[in-house]
ROTORTOR-829092 format. One record per residue: x, y, z of N, C-alpha, C in turn. Coordinates in steps of 0.2 Angstrom, whole numbers, padded with zeros to 4 digits, always signed. Layout:
N
XYZXYZXYZ...
This chain:
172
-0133+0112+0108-0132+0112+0101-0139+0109+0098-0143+0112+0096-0147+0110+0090-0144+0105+0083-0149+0100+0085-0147+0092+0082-0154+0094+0074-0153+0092+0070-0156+0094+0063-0158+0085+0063-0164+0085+0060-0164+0075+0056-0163+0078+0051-0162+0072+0049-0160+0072+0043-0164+0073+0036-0170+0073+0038-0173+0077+0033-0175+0084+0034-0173+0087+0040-0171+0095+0040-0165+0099+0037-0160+0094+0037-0154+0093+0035-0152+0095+0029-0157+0089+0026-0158+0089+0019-0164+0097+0013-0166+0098+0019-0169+0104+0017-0167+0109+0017-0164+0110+0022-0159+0116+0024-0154+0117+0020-0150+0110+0017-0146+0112+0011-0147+0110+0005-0154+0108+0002-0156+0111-0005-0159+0117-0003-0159+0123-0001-0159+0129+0000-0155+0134+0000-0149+0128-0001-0141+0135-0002-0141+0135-0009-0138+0142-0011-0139+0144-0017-0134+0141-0020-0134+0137-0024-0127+0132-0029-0126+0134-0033-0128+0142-0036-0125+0145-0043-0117+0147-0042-0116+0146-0035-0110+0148-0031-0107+0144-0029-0101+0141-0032-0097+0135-0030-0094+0133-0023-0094+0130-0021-0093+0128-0013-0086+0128-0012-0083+0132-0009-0075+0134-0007-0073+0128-0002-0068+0123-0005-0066+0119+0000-0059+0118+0000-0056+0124+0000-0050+0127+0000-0043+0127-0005-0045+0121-0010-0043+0120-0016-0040+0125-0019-0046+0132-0018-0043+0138-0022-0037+0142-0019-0038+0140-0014-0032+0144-0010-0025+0143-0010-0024+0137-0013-0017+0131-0014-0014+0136-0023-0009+0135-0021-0003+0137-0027-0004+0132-0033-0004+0137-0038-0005+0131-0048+0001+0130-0046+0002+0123-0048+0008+0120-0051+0012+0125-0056+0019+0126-0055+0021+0131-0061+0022+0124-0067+0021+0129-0075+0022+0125-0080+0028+0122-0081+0032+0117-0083+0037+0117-0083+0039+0113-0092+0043+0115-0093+0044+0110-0099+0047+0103-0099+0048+0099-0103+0050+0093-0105+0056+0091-0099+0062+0095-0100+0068+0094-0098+0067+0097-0089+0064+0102-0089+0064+0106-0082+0057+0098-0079+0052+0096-0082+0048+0091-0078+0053+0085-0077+0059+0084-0082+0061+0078-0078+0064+0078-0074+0067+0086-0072+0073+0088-0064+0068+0086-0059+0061+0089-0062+0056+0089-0054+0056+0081-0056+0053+0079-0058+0051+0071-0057+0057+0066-0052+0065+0069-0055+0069+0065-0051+0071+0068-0044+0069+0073-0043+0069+0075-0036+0063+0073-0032+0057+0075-0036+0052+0072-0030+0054+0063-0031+0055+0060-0034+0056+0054-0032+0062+0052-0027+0065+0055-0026+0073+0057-0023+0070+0060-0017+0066+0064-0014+0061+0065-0009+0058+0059-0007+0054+0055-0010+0050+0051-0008+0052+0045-0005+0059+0044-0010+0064+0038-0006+0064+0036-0001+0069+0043+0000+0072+0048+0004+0068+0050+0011+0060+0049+0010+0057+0051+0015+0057+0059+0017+0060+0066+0012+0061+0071+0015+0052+0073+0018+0055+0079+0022+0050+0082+0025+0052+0088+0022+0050+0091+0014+0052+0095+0012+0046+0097+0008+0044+0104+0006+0039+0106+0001+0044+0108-0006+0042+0103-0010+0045+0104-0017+0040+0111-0021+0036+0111-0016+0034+0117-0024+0037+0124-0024+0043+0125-0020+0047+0129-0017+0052+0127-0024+0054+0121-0026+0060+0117-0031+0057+0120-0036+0051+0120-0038+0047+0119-0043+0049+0126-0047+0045+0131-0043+0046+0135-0046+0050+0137-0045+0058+0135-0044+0064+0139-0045+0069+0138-0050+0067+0132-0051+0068+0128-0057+0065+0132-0064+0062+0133-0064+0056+0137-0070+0063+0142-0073+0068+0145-0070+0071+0149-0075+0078+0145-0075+0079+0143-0082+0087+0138-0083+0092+0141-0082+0094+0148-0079+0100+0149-0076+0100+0149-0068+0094+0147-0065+0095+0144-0058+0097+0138-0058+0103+0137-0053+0106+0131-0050+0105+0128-0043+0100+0123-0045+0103+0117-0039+0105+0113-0037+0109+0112-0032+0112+0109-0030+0110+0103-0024+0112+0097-0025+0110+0095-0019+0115+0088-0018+0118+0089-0010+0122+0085-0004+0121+0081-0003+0123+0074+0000+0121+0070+0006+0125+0075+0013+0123+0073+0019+0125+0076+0026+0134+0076+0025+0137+0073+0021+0145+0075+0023+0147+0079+0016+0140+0082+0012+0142+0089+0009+0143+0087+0000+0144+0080+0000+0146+0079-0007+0140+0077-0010+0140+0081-0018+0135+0083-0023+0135+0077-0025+0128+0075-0025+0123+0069-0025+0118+0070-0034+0116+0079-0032+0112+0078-0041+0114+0087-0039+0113+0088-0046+0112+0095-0051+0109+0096-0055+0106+0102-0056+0101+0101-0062+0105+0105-0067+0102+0107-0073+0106+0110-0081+0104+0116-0078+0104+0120-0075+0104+0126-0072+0112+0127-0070+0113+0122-0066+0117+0122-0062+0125+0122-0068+0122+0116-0074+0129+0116-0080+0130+0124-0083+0122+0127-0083+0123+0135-0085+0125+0140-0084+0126+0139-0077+0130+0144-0074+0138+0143-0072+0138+0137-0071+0145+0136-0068+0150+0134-0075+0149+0133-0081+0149+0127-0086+0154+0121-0085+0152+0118-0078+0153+0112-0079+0146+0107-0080+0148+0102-0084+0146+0097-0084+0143+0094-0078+0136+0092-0078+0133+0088-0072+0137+0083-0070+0141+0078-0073+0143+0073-0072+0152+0077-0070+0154+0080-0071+0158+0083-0068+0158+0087-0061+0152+0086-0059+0151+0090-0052+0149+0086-0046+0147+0079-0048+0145+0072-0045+0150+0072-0040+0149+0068-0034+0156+0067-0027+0160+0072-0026+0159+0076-0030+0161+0083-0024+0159+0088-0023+0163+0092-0019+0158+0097-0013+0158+0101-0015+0154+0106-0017+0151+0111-0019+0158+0118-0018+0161+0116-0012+0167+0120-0013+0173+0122-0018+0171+0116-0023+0176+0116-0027+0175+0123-0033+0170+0128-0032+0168+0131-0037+0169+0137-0031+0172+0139-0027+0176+0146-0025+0185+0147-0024+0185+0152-0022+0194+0154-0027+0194+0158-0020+0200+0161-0025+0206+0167-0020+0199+0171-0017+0195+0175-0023+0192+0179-0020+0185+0180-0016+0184+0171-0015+0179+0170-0009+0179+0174-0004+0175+0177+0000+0176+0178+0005+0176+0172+0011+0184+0174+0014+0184+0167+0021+0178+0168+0025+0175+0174+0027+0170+0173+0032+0162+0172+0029+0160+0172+0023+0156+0170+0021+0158+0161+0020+0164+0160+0020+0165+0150+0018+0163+0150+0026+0166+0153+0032+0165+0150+0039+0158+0148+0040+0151+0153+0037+0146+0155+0041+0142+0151+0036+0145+0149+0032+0141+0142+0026+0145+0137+0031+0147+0136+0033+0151+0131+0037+0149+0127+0045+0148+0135+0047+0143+0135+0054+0136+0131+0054+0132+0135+0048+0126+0133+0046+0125+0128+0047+0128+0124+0041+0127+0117+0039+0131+0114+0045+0135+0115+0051+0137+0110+0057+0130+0112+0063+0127+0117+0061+0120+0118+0065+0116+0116+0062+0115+0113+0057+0109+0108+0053+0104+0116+0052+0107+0124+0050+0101+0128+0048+0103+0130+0044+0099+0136+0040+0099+0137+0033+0102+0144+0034+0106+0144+0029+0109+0148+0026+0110+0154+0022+0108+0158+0021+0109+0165+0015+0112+0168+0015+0114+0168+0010+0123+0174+0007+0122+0174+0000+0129+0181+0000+0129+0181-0009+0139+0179-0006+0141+0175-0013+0150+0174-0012+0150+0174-0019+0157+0173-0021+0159+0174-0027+0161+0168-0027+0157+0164-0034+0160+0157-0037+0164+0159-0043+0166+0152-0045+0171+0154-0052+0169+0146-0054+0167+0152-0062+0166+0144-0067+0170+0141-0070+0171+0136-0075+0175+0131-0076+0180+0135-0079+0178+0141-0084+0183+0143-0085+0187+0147-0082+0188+0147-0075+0191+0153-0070+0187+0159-0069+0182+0161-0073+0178+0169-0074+0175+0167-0066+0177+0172-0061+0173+0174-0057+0166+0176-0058+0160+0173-0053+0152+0175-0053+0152+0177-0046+0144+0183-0045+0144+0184-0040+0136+0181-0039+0134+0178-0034+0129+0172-0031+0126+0173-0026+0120+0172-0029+0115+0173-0019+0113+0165-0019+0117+0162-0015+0115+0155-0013+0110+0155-0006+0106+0151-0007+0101+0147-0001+0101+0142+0000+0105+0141+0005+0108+0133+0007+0102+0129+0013+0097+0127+0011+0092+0123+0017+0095+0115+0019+0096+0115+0024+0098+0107+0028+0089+0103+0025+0089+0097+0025+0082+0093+0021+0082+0087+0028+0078+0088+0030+0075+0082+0037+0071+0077+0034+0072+0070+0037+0067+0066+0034+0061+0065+0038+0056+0059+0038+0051+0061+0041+0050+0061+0049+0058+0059+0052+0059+0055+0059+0063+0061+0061+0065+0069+0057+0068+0073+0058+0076+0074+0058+0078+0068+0056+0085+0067+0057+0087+0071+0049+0095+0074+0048+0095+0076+0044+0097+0072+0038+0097+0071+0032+0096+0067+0028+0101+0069+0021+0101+0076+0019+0105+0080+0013+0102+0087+0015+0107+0090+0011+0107+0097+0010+0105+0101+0003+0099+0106+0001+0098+0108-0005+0100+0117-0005+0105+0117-0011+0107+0124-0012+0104+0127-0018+0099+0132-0016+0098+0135-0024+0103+0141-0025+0106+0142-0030+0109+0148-0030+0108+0152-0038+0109+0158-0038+0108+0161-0043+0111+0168-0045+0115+0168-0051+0118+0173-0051+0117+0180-0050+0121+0184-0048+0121+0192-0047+0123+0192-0055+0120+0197-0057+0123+0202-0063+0121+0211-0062
């Protein structure tokens, strides 16, 4: 390997052309999506809720799913009961945040669930993997919704599992 001094070094790179900005991967990385006022404080209290927490998780996944307010997320500790929800989550279901806290996500399917779509949410999460399916929820008012939820198990940094995050969003 040809060794350069450093004053060859230095000549050889005042002769690259710098009208052309130096690619140092930056641009290859995702903008942050815009977020407003209310939607920045969901992100601010999840990623600090990650941080705690120690997740091994990419928020910028949360970020932009957040961006439309009738997206719901949800999120468990490991024995399934709802820990936080974002107003997404009040929008589509109309409950109340604070009326969704300490329980399980379950509470929000009926008669018309399907029992094998409950087992294989059920499976998933006793095999610590993720989930997709669409089921029928029902919101506060009994109105049947149909739902494409994504349920990811969240591992922290030592890989043990930690909580569970569901995004779901309505079929129309």
């Amino acid at each position: 390997m040809m060794q350069l001094s450093p004053k060859t070094f230095c000549d050889t790179f005042s002769s690259v052309n710098t009208s052309m900005p130096i690619l140092t991967g930056m641009e290859f990385m995702r903008r942050p999506a815009r977020l407003s006022d209310a939607l920045l404080h969901e992100y601010e209290c999840v990623s600090r809720m990650a941080h705690v927490r120690k997740w091994d998780f990419d928020l910028y996944h949360f970020r932009d799913f957040i961006q439309d307010p009738q997206h719901a997320v949800v999120i468990t500790n490991v024995q399934q009961t709802i820990q936080w929800v974002n107003h997404g989550f009040a929008n589509m279901t109309g409950y109340q945040i604070q009326e969704a806290l300490g329980k399980k996500p379950s509470f929000l399917q009926g008669k018309e669930t399907d029992p094998l779509t409950r087992s294989a949410i059920k499976a998933c999460l006793l095999e610590e993997k993720k989930f997709e399916g669409k089921l029928i929820n029902y919101r506060k008012d009994g109105e049947p919704y149909w739902c494409d939820v994504r349920i990811e198990p969240i591992f922290n940094e030592h890989q043990k599992l930690v909580n569970f995050i569901a995004f779901e969003e309505e079929i129309v």
